[in-house]
PLY file of the C-alpha trace (Angstrom):
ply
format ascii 1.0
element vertex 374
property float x
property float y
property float z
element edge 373
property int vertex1
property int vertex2
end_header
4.11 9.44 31.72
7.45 9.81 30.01
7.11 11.11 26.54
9.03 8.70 24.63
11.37 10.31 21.95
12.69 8.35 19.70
10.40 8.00 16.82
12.92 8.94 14.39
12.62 6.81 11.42
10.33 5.31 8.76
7.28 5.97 8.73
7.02 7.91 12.19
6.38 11.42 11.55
9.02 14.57 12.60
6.58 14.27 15.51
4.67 11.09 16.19
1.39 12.83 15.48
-0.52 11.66 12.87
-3.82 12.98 11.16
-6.65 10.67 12.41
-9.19 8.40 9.80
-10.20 10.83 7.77
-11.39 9.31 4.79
-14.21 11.26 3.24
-15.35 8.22 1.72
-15.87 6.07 4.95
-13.33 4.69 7.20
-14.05 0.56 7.63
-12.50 -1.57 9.82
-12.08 -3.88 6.74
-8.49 -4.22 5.13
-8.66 -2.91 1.79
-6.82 -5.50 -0.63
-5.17 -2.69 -2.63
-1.93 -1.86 -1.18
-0.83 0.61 0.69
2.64 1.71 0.66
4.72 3.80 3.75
3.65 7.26 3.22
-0.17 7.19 4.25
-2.86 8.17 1.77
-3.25 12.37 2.39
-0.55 14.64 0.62
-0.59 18.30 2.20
0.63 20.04 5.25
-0.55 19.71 9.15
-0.24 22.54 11.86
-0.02 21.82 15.41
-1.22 23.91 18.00
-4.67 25.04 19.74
-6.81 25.38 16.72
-9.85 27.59 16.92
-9.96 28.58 13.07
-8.80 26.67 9.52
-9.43 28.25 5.97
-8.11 27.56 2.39
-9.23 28.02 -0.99
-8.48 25.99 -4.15
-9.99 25.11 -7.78
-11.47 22.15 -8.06
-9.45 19.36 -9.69
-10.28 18.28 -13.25
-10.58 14.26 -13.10
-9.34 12.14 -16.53
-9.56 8.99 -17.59
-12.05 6.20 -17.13
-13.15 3.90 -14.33
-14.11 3.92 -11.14
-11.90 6.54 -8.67
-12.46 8.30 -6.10
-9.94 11.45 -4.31
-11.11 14.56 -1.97
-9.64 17.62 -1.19
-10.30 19.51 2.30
-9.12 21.25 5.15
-9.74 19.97 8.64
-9.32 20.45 12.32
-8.95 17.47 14.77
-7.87 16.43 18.81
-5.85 14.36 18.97
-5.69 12.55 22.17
-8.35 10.23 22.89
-7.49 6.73 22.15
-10.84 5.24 20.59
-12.71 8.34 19.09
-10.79 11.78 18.39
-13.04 14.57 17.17
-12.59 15.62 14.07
-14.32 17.81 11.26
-13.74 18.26 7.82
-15.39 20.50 4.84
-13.77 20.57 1.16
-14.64 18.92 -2.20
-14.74 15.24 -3.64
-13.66 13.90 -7.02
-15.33 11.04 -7.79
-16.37 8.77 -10.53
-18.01 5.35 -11.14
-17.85 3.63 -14.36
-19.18 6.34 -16.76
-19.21 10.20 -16.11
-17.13 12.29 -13.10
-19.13 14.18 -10.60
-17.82 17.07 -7.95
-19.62 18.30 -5.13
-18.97 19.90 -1.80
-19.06 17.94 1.31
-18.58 18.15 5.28
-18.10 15.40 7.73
-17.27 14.67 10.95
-16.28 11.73 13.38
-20.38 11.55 14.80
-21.14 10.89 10.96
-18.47 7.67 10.71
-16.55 10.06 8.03
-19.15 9.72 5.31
-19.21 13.00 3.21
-22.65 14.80 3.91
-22.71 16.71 0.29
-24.40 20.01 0.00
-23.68 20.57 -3.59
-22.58 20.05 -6.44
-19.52 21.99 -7.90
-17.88 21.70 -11.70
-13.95 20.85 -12.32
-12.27 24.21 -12.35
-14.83 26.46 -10.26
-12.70 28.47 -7.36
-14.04 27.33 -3.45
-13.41 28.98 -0.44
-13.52 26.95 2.93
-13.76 27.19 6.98
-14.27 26.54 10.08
-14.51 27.79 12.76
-15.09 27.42 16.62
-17.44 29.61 18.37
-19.11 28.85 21.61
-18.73 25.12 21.23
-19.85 25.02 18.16
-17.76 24.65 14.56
-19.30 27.06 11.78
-18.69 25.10 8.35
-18.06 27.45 5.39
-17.67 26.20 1.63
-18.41 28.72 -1.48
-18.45 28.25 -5.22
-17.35 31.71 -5.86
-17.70 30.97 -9.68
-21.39 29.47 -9.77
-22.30 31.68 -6.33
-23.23 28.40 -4.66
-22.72 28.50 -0.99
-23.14 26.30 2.53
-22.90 27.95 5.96
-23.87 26.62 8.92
-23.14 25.70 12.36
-22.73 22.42 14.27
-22.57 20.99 17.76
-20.97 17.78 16.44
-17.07 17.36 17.63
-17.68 21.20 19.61
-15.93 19.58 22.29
-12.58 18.69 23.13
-9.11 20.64 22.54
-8.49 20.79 18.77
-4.54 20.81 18.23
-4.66 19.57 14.47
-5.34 22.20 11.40
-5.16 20.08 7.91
-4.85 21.00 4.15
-4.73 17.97 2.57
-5.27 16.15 -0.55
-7.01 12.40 0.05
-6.72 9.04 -1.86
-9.92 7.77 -0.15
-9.94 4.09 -1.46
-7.03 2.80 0.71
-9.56 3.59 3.86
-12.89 2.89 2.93
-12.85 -0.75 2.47
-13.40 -0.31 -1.24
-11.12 -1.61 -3.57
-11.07 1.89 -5.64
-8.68 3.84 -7.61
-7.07 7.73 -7.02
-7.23 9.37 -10.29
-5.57 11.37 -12.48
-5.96 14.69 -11.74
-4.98 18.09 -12.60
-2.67 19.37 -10.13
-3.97 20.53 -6.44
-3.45 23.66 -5.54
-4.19 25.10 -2.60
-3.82 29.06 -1.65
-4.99 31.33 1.25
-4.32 29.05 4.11
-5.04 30.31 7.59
-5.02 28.96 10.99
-6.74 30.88 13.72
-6.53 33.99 10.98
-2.81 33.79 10.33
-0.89 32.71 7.46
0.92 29.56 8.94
4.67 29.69 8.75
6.35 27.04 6.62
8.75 26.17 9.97
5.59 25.30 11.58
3.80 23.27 9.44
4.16 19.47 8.51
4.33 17.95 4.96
2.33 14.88 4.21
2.87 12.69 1.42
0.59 10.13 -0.05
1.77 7.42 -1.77
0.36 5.11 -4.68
0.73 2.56 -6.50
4.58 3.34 -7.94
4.67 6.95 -7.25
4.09 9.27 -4.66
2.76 12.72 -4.16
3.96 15.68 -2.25
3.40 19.29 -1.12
5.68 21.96 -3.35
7.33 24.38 -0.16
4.57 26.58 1.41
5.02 30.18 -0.36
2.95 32.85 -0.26
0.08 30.76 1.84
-0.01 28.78 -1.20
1.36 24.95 -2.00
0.68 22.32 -5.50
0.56 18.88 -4.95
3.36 17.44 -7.17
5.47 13.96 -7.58
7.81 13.48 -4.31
10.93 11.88 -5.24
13.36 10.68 -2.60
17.13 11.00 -2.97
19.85 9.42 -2.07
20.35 11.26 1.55
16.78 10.53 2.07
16.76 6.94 1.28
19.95 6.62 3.21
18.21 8.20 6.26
15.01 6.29 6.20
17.15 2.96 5.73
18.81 3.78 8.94
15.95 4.97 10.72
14.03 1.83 10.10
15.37 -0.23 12.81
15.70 2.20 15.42
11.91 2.88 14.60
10.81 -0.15 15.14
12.76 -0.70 18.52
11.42 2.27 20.06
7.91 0.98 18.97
8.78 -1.85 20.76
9.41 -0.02 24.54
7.26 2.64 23.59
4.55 0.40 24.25
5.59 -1.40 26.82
7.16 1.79 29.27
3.74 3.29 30.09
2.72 0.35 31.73
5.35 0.29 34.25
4.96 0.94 37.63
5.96 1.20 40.95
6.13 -2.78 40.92
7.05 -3.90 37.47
10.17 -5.82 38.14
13.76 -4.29 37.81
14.67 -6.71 35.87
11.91 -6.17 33.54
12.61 -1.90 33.22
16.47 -3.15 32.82
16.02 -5.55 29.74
13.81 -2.82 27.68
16.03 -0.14 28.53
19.05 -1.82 27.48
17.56 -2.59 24.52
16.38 0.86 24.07
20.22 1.69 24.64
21.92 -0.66 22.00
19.22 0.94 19.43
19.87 4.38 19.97
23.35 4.07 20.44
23.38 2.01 16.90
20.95 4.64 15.45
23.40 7.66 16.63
26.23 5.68 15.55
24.90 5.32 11.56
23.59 9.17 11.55
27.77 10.10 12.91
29.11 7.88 10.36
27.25 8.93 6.97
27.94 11.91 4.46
25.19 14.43 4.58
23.85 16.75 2.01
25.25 20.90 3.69
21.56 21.79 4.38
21.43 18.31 6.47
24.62 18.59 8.25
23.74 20.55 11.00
20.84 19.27 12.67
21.83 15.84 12.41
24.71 16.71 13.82
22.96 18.27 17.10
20.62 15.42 17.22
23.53 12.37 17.15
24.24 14.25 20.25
20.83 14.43 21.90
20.03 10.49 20.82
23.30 9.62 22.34
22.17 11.81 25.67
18.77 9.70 25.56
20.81 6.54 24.97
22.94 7.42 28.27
19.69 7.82 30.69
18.58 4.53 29.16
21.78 3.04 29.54
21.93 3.91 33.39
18.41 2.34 33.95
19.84 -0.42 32.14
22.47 -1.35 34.84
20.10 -0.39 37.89
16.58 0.53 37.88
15.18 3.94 38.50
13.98 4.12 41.66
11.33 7.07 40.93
9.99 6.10 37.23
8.17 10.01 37.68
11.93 11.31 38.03
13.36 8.94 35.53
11.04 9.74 33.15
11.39 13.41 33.83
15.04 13.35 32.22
13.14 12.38 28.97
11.24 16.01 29.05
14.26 18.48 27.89
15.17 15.84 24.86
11.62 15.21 23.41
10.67 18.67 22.29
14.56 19.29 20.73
14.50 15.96 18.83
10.97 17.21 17.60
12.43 20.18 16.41
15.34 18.33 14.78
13.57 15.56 13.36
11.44 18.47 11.36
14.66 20.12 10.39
16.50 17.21 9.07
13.09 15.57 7.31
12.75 19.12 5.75
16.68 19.10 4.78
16.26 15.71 2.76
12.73 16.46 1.30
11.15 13.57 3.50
7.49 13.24 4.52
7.30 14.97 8.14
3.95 13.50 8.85
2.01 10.36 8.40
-1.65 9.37 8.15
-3.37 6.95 10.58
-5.01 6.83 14.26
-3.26 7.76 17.47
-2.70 7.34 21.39
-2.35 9.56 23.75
1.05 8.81 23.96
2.13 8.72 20.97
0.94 12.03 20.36
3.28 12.89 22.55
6.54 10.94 20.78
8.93 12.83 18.99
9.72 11.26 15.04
0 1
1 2
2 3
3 4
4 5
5 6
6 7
7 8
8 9
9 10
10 11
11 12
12 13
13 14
14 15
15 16
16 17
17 18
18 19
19 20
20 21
21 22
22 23
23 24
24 25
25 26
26 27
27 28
28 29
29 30
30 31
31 32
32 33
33 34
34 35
35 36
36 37
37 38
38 39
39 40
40 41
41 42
42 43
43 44
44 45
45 46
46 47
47 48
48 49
49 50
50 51
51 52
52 53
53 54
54 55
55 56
56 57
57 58
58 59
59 60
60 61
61 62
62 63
63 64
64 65
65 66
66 67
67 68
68 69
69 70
70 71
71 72
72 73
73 74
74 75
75 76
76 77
77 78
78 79
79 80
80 81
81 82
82 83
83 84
84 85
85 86
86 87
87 88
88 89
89 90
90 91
91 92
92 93
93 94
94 95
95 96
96 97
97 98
98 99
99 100
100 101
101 102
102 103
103 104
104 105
105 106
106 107
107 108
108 109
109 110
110 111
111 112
112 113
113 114
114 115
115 116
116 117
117 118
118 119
119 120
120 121
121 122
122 123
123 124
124 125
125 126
126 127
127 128
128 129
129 130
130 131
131 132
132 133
133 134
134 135
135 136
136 137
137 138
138 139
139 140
140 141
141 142
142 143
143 144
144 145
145 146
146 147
147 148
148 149
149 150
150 151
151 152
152 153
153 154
154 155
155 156
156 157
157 158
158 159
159 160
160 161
161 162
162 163
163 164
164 165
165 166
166 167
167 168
168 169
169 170
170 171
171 172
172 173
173 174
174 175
175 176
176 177
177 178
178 179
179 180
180 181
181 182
182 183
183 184
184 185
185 186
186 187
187 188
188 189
189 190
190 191
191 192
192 193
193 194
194 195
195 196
196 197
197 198
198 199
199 200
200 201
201 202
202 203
203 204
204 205
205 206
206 207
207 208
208 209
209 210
210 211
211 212
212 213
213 214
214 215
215 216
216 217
217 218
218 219
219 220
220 221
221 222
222 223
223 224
224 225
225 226
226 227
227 228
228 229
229 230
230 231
231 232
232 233
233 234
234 235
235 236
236 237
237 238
238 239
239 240
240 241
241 242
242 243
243 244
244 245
245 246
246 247
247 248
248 249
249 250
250 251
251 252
252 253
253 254
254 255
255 256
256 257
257 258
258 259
259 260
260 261
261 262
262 263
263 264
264 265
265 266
266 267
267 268
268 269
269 270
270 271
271 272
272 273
273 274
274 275
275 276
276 277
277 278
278 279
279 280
280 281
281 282
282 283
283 284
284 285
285 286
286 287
287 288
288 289
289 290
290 291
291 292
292 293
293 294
294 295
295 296
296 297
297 298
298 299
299 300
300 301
301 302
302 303
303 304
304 305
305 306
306 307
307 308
308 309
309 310
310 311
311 312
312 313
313 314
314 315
315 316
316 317
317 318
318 319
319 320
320 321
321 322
322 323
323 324
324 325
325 326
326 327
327 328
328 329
329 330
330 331
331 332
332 333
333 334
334 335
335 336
336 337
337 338
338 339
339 340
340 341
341 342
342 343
343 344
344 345
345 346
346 347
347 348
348 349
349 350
350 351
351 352
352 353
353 354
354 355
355 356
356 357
357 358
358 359
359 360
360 361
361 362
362 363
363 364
364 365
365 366
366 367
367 368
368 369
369 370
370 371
371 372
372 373
């Protein structure tokens, strides 16, 4: 299958991976009536890459004010891949409250346990926690300690032991806009997060992905990853950055649109059929490459936009040909696709990161769009 790459824009991430349902309070196929705007609900960073090992450490996050809200902050390792149910484990702490007094405690979950937080203890605002996992034999180990109260959880698990884990997460979690619950994210004294690891290495901040969550009239987002450490602080688009996603919009939602109809072709799909999508695909990108060319850029931006109006326009031209005839090998059309994904993957992360733009969204995937650039 041809990996389509041309997720570029809105809400597509600098790749089109996204972090699967994990909502600590409960994913629920109900629609929550609270809204939830572009961004996705987790604020943090995402690693891709075989994962065999995820750690982090953080204080716990002092909740104020009244009424009922609910946030979570963990690392996690998932697959992604499997359309319907991608394994996935989680371990970290939850801020929550009801109507009266907050409560903290230490959790795990997993896919098997429908993303419900299993607590093993409770934990006070302020006290330090360490966290892991990690693989061994098919099996995840799940550390948490409460290095100031000396409260600890370690154990292993055969739950989600299979499967090829390509996901480590540090993230911060508004749980309400995935549970089905009509609940609030709270105020909260700032997340921060230090000693991250990934298979026992520091990741480096050109690998990961930032996540940003956004809420009702604001939205949160990682500080740069320094020293294995990041804060979770108010994002604030500029100018560039609303310029870019304004442009990006429509050229996101066209690809969507043949993204989802291209693996389907086959040896008999009509040529007329492969001709209409790709010329459509064609007028988008050409548009798309035509707004990124025309625009004023910020210096850090320049450069990598600049390299990918040239690959877009070299994707538009192989959808342009199948536009006037009809591949005659879809495996060897497709394979002109393979040089251009991974570079726009690369650029996409280099000109999100140039206009302080969220590189990665929440919310479930496909197997092929896991494999779409953004």
């Amino acid at each position: 299958m041809r990996a389509a790459g041309r997720w570029l824009g809105v809400t597509a991430a600098a790749m089109s991976v996204a972090v699967g349902a994990a909502a600590c309070a409960g994913a629920s196929a109900r629609r929550s009536t609270r809204a939830v705007s572009s961004f996705g609900h987790m604020a943090g960073y995402v690693w891709t890459g075989r994962v065999t090992a995820v750690s982090a450490s953080w204080s716990v996050p002092r909740m104020s004010g009244h009424g009922d809200a609910h946030a979570s902050t963990w690392i996690g390792a998932q697959a992604i891949g499997r359309p319907r149910r991608s394994p996935f484990i989680q371990v970290g702490t939850v801020e929550d409250r009801g109507s009266t007094h907050p409560t903290y405690g230490a959790f795990w979950t997993d896919t098997i346990r429908g993303f419900h937080p299993q607590i093993l203890f409770h934990v006070h605002a302020g006290d330090a926690v360490s966290t892991g996992l990690t693989l061994i034999g098919g099996r995840w180990r799940i550390n948490i300690a409460d290095t100031t109260s000396g409260q600890t959880a370690s154990f292993f698990t055969r739950e989600e032991g299979a499967g090829g884990f390509d996901l480590a997460e540090w993230l911060q979690e508004d749980p309400g806009q995935t549970s089905g619950r009509v609940t609030h994210y709270p105020r909260l004294s700032t997340v921060r997060m230090r000693a991250l690891a990934v298979n026992g290495t520091v990741p480096r901040y050109s690998d990961v992905f930032a996540q940003w969550m956004s809420l009702p009239g604001r939205d949160l987002a990682p500080t740069p990853l320094r020293d294995a450490a990041f804060a979770i602080t108010r994002g604030v688009l500029t100018p560039a950055g609303r310029q870019y996603l304004a442009m990006a919009r429509p050229q996101n939602a066209g690809a969507r649109t043949v993204d989802l109809e291209e693996p389907r072709w086959t040896a008999r799909t009509p040529a007329r059929q492969i001709e209409r999508a790709s010329r459509a695909a064609a007028a988008s990108e050409w548009r798309y490459a035509a707004a990124l060319a025309g625009s004023a850029w910020p210096v850090a931006a320049r450069a990598p936009i600049g390299v990918m109006v040239r690959e877009v326009r070299q994707e538009a031209a192989v959808f342009a040909a199948s536009a006037r005839q009809a591949p005659t090998s879809l495996v060897a059309w497709r394979g002109q696709f393979a040089p251009i994904v991974p570079r726009l993957v690369q650029l996409a992360h280099e000109v999100r990161r140039a206009l302080h733009l969220p590189e990665l969204v929440s919310g479930p995937v496909s197997a092929a769009s896991a494999r779409r650039s953004g």
